[in-house]
MARKOLTOR-825304 format. One line per 8 residues: number of its first residue (from 1); for each residue x, y, z of N, C-alpha, C, O. Coordinates in steps of 0.001 Angstrom, whole numbers, plus 500000, padded with zeros to 6 digits. Each point is the difference from the previous one (the first is absolute). Example, Ala and Ser with C-alpha at 12.3 -4.5 7.8 and 13.67 -1.06 7.14 Angstrom:
# MARKOLTOR-825304
1 = 513190 494310 507800 499110 501190 500000 500900 501200 500000 501036 499981 500665  498614 501069 498615 500820 501190 500060 499230 501090 500730 500509 501108 500169;
***
This chain:
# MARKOLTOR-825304
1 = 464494 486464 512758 501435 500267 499796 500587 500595 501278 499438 500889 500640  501740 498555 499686 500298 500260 501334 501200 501782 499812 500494 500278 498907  499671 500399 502026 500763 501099 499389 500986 499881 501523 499877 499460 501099  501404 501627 498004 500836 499918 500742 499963 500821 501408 499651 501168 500177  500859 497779 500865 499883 501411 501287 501208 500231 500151 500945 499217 499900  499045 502242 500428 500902 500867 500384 500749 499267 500816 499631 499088 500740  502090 501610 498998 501051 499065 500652 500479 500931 500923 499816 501194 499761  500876 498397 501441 500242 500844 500917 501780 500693 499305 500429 499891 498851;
9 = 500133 500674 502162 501319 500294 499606 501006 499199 499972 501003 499864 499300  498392 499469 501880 501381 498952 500178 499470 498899 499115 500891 499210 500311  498363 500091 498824 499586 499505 499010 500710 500432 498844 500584 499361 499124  499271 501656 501026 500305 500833 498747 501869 499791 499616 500651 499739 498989  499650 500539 502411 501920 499807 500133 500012 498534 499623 500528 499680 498935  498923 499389 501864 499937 498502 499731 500540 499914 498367 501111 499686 499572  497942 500625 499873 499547 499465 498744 501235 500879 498785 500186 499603 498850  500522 501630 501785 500853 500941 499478 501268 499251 500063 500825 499853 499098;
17 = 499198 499753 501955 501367 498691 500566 499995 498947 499356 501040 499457 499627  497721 500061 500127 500427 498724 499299 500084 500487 498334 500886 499520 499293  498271 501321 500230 500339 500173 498798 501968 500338 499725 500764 499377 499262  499469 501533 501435 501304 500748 499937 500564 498380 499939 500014 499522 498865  500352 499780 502008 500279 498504 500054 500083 499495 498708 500989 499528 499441  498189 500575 500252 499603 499439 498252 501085 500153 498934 500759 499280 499351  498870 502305 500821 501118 500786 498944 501311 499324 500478 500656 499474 499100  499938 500430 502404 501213 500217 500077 500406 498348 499348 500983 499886 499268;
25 = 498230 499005 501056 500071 499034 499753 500257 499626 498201 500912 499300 499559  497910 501450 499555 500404 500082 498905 500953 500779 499190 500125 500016 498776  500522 500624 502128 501387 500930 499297 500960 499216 500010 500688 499724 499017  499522 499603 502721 501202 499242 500286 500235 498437 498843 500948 499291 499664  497561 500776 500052 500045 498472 499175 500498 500838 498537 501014 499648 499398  498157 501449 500161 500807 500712 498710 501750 500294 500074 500815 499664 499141  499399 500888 501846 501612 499942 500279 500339 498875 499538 500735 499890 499018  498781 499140 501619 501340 498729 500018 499676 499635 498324 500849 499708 499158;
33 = 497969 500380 500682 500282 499927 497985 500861 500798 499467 500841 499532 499233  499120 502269 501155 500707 500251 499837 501989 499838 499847 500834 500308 499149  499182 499066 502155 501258 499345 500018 500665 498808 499341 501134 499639 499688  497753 499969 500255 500473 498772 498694 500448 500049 498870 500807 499256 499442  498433 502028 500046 499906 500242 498365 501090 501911 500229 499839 500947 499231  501046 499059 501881 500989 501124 500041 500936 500572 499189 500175 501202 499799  500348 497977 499799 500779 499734 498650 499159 500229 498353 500467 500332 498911  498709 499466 501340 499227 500234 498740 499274 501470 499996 499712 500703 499031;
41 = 500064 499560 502523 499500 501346 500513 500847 501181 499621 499754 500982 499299  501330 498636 501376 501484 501331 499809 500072 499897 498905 500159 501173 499662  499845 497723 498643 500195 500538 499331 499040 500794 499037 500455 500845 499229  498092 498834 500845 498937 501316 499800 499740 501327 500298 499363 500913 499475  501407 498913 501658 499972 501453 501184 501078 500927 499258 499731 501146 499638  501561 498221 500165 500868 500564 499603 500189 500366 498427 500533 501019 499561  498854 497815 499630 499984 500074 498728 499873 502046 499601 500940 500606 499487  497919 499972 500847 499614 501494 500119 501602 501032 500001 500391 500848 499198;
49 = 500093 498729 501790 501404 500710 500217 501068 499526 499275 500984 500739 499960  499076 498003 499339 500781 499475 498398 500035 500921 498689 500866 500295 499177  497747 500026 501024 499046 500467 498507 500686 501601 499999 500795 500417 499158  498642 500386 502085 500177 501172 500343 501922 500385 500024 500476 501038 499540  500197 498031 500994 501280 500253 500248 500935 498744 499448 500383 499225 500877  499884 500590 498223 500316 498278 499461 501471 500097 500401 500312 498984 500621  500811 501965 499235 501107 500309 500761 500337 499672 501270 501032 499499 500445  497708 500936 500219 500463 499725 501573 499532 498558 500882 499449 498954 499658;
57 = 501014 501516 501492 499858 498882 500859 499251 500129 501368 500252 501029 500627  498945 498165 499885 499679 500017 501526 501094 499450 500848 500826 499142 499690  499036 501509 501451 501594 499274 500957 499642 500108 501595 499829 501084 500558  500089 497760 500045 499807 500094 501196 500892 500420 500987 500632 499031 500422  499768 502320 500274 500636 500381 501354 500303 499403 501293 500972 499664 500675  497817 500354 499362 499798 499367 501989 500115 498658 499703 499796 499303 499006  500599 500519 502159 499687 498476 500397 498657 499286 499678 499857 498999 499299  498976 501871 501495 498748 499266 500176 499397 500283 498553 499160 499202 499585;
65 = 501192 501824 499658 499068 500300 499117 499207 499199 498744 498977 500393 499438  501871 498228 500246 499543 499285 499258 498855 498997 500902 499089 499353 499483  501249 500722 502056 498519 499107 500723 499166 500991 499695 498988 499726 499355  501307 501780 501100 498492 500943 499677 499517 499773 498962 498809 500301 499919  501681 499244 499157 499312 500814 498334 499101 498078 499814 499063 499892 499209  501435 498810 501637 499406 498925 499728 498220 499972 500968 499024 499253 499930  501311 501975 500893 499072 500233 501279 498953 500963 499283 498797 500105 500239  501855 500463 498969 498907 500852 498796 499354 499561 499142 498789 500218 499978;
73 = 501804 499065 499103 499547 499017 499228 498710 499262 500687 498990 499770 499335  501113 499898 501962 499554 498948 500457 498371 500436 500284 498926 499457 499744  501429 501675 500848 498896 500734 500067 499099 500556 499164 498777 499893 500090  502097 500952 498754 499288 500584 499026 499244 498658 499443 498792 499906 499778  502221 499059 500046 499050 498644 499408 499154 499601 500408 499088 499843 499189  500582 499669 502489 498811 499706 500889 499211 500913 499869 498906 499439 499937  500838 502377 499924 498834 500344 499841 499369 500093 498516 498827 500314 499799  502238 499326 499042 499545 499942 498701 499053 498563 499935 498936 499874 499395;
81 = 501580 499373 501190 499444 498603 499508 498596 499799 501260 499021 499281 499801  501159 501341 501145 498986 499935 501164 498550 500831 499605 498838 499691 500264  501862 501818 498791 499005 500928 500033 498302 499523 500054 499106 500502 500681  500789 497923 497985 498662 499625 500119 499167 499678 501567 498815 499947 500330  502248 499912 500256 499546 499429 501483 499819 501243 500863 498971 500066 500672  501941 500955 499386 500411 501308 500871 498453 500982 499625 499162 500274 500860  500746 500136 497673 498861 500624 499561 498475 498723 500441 499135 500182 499144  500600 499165 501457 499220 499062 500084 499751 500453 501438 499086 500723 500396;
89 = 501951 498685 500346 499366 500140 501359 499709 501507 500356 499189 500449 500810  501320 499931 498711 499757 502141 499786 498524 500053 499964 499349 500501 500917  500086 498943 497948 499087 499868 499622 498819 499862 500840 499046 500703 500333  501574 497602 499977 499106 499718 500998 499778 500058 500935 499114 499393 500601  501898 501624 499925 499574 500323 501730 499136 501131 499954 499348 500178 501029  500441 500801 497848 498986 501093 499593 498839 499476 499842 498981 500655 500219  500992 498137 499393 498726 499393 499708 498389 499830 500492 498876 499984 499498  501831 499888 501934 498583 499854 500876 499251 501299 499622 498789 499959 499781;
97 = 501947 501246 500134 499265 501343 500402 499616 500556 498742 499911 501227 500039  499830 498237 498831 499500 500297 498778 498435 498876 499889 499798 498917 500548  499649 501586 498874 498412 499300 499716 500241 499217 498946 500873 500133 499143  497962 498695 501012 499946 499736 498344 500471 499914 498821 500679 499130 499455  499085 501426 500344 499864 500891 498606 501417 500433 499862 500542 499669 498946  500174 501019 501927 501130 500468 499851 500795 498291 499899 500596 499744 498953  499367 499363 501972 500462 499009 500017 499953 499199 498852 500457 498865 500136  499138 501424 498855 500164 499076 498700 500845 500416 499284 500229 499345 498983;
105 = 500560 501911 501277 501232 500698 499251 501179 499161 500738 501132 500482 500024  498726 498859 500293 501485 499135 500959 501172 499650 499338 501195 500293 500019  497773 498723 499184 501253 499524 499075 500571 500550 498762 501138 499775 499589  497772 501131 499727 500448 500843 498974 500877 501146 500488 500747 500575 499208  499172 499818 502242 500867 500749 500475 501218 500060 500302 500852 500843 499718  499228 497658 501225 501469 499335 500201 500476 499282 498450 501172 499629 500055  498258 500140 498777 500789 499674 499059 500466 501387 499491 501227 500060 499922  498206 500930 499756 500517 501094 499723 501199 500676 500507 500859 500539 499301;
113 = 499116 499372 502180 500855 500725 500665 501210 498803 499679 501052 500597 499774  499092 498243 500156 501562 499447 499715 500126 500153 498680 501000 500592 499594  498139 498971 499574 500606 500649 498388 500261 501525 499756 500448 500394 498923  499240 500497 502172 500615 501626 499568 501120 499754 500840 500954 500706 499673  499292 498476 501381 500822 500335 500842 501404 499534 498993 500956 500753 499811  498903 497653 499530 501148 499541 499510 500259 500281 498654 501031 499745 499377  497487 501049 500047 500565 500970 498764 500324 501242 500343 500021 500685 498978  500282 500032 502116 501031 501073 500500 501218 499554 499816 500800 500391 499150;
121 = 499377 498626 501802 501463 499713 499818 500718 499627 498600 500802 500659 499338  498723 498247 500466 500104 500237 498284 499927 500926 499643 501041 500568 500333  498254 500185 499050 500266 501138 499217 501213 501170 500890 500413 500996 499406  499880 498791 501554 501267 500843 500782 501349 498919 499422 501064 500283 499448  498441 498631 500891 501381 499208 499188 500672 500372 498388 501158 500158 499611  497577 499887 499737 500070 500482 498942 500871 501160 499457 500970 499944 499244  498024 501853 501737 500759 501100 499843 501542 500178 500717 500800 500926 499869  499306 497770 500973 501133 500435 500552 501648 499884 499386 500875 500732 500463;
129 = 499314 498611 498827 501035 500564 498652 499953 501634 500014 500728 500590 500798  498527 500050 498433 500170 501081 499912 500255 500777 501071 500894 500808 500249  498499 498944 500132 500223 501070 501672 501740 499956 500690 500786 500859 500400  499234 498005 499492 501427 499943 500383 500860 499992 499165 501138 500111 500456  498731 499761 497990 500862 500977 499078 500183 501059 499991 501054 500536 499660  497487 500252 500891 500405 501498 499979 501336 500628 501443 501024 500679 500069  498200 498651 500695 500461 500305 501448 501699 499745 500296 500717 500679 500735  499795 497736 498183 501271 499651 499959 500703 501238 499249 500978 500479 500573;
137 = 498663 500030 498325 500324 500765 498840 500006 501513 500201 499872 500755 499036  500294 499743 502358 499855 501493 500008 501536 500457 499905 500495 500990 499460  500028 498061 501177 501817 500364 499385 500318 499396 499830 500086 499288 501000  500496 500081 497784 500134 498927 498941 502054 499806 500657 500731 499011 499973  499458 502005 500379 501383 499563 500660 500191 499174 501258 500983 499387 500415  497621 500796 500139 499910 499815 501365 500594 498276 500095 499947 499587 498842  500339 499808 501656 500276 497938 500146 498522 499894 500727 499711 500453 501108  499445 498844 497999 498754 499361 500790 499762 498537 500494 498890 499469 500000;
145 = 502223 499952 500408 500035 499083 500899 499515 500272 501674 500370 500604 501007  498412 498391 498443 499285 500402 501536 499654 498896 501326 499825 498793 499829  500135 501721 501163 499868 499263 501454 498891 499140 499621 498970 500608 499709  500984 497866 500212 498596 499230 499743 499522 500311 501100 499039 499282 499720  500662 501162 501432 499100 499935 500877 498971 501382 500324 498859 500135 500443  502387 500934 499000 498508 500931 499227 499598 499906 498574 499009 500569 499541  501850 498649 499747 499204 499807 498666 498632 499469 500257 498939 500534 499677  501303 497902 501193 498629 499438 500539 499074 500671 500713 498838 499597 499951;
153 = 501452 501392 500736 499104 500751 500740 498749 500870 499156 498796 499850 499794  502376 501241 499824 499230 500702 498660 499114 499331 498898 499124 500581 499360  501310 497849 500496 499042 499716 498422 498769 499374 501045 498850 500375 499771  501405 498633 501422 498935 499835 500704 498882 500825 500543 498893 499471 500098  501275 501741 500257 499389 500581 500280 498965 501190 499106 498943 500592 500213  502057 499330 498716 499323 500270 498223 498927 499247 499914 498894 500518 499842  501269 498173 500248 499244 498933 499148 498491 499942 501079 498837 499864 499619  501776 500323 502086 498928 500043 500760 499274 501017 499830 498810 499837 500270;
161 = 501553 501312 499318 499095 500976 500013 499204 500321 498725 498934 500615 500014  501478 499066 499239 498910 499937 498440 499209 498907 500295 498835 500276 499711  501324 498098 500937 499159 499795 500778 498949 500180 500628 498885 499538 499759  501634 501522 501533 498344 500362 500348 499917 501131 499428 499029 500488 500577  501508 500670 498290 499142 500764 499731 498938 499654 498566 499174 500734 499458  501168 498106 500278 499278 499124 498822 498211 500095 500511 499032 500121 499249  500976 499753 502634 498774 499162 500473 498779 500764 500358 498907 499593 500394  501632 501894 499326 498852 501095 500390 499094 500204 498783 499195 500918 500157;
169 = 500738 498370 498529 498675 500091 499641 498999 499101 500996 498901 500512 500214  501269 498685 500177 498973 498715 500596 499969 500607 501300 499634 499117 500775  500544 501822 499772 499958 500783 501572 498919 500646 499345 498863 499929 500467  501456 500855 498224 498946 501251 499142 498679 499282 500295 499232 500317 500909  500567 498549 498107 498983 499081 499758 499465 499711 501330 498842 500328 500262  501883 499097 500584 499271 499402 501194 499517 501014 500861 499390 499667 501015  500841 501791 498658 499991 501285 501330 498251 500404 498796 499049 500592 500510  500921 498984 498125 498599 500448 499170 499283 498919 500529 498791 500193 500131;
177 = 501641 498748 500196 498677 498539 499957 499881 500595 500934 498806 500271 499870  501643 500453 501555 498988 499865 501188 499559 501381 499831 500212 500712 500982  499402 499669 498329 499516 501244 500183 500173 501358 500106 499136 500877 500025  502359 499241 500050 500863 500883 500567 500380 501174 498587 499832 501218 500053  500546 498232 499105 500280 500676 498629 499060 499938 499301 499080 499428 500584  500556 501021 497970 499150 499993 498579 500912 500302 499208 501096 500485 500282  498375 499165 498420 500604 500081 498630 499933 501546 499906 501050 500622 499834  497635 500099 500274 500807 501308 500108 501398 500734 501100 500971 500755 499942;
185 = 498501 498652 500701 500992 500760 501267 501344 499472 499045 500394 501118 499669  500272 498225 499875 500997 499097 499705 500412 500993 498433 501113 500315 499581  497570 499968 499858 500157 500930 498871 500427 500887 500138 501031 500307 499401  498226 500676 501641 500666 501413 500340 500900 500104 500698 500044 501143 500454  501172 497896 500082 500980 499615 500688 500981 499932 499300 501043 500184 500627  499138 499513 497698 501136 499993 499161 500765 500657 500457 500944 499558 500655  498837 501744 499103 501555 501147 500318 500538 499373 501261 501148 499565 500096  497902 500415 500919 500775 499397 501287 500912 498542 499955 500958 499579 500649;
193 = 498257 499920 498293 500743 498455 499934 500822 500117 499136 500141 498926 499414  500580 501970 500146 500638 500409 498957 501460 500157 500461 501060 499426 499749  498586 501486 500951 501323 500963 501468 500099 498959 500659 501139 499579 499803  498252 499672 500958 500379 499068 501317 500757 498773 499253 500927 499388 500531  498451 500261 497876 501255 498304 499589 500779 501190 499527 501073 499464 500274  499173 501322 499401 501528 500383 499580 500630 500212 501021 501208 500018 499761  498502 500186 501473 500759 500339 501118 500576 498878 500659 501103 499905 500538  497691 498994 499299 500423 498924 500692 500857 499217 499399 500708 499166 500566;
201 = 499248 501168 497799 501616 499401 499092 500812 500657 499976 500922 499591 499296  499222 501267 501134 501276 501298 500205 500595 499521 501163 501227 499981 499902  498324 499610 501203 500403 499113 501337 500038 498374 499585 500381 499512 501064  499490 499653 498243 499761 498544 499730 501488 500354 499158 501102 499900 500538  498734 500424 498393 501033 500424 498979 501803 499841 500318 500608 500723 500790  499978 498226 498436 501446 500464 500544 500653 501588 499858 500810 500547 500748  498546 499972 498038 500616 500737 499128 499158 501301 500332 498811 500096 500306  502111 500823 499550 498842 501245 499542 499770 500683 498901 499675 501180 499870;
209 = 500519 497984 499332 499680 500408 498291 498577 499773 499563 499405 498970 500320  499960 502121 498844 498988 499394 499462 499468 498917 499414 498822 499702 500196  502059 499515 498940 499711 498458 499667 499596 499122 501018 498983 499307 500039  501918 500797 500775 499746 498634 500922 498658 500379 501103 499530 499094 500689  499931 502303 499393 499110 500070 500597 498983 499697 499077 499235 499269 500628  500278 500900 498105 499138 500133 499167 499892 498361 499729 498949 499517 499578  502114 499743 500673 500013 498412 500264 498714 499554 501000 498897 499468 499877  501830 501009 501035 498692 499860 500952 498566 500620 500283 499068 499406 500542;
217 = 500930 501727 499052 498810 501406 500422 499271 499162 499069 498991 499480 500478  501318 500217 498102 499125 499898 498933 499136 498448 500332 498769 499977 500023  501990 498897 500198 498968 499123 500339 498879 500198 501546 498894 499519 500245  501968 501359 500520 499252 500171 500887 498424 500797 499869 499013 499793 500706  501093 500919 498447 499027 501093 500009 499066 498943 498859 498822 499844 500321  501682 499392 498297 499205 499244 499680 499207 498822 500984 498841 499791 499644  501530 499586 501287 499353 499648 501108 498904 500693 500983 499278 499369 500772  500728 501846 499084 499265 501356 500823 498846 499965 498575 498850 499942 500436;
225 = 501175 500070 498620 498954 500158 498882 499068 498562 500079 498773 499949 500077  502350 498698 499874 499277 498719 500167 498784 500208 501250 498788 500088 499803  501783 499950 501259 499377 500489 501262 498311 500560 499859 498901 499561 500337  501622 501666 498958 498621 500738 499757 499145 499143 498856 498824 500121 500343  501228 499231 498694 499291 499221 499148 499236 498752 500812 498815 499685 499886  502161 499718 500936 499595 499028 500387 498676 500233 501073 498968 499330 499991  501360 501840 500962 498689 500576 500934 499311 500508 499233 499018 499263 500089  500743 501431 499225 499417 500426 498743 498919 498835 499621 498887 499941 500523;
233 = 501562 499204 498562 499102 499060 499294 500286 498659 500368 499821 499197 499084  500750 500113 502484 499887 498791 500803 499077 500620 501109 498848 499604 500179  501627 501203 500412 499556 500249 501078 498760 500850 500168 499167 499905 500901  500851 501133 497856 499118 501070 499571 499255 500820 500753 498836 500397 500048  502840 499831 500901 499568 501425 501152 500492 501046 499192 499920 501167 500384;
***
């Protein structure tokens, strides 16, 4: 069996360049899907701010602001529809420098990481009604007709970030397969993993109400328990 030899640096950039290439190539091709299906996009995106505010209206200001919000779309769409490709070459540029053994987690890894990644967003699509009921509703006198180009900003960047904070069980898992964590260490870590997802949904969070954090904290921390079962009795460190 032949084994891998060590790659120099500039090998190393080589191979970083062409991956990055990859990604950029499969976003730009997700964009332009994105752009096709725009119209069907804005009205999913927006549907959330119907539900939450059925009275009001989005209204564009600037000049440019309806190209920005098609330049958002475009994007947020190219890395949603790319992610299988983006989490891949990620993957596989780590690849060389793992053994074996570690190397047979590849594909159970990269399927994992896009199904948490695009059940983040989903499930942020989901809570996001509420969040922006609460947030519209703090002065019910107030006129909540709002600028679409921070409406788009704010729900995009919602949806991206429940996203990747969906993907840190499979960081958990992959930091136990090499050795690095145990099922105990992970046990006596609760309290700590306890404090750090509520903090990190207190920052993810539109809102600062307890509901909408307990939206998030609560599946998160059930993911932190999966974690430990799975090293536990798959891995049985």
């Amino acid at each position: 069996m032949t084994q891998d030899r060590p790659q120099t640096m500039l090998a190393h950039l080589e191979e970083l360049r062409w991956r990055i290439l990859k990604i950029g190539i499969a976003i730009l091709v997700g964009g332009i899907v994105a752009v096709l299906f725009v119209d069907q996009l804005r009205e999913i995106l927006e549907r959330p701010f119907h539900v939450a505010a059925p009275d009001s209206d989005l209204q564009a200001i600037a000049v440019v602001e309806q190209w920005s919000i098609l330049m958002r779309i475009a994007l947020f769409g190219g890395v949603v529809v790319a992610s299988p490709v983006i989490l891949y070459q990620l993957w596989a540029f780590i690849n060389p420098a793992l053994t074996a053994k570690e190397r047979k987690w590849a594909i159970p890894t990269v399927t994992a990481l896009v199904v948490l990644f695009l059940g983040g967003v989903l499930f942020a699509y989901a809570v996001l009604p509420l969040g922006l009921e609460f947030l519209l509703g703090i002065f019910p006198d107030v006129d909540t007709n709002l600028r679409v180009g921070e409406y788009y900003s704010f729900v995009l960047r919602f949806l991206f970030a429940f996203g990747v904070a969906f993907l840190y069980p499979v960081l958990l898992f992959a930091t136990a397969a090499v050795g690095v964590l145990s099922s105990e260490q992970l046990a006596r870590g609760r309290r700590w993993a306890v404090l750090l997802i509520v903090i990190a949904a207190a920052l993810i969070t539109p809102t600062g109400d307890a509901g909408n954090l307990l939206i998030l904290a609560i599946p998160l921390y059930v993911m932190y328990e999966a974690v430990y079962w799975l090293v536990r009795l798959v891995l049985k460190k």
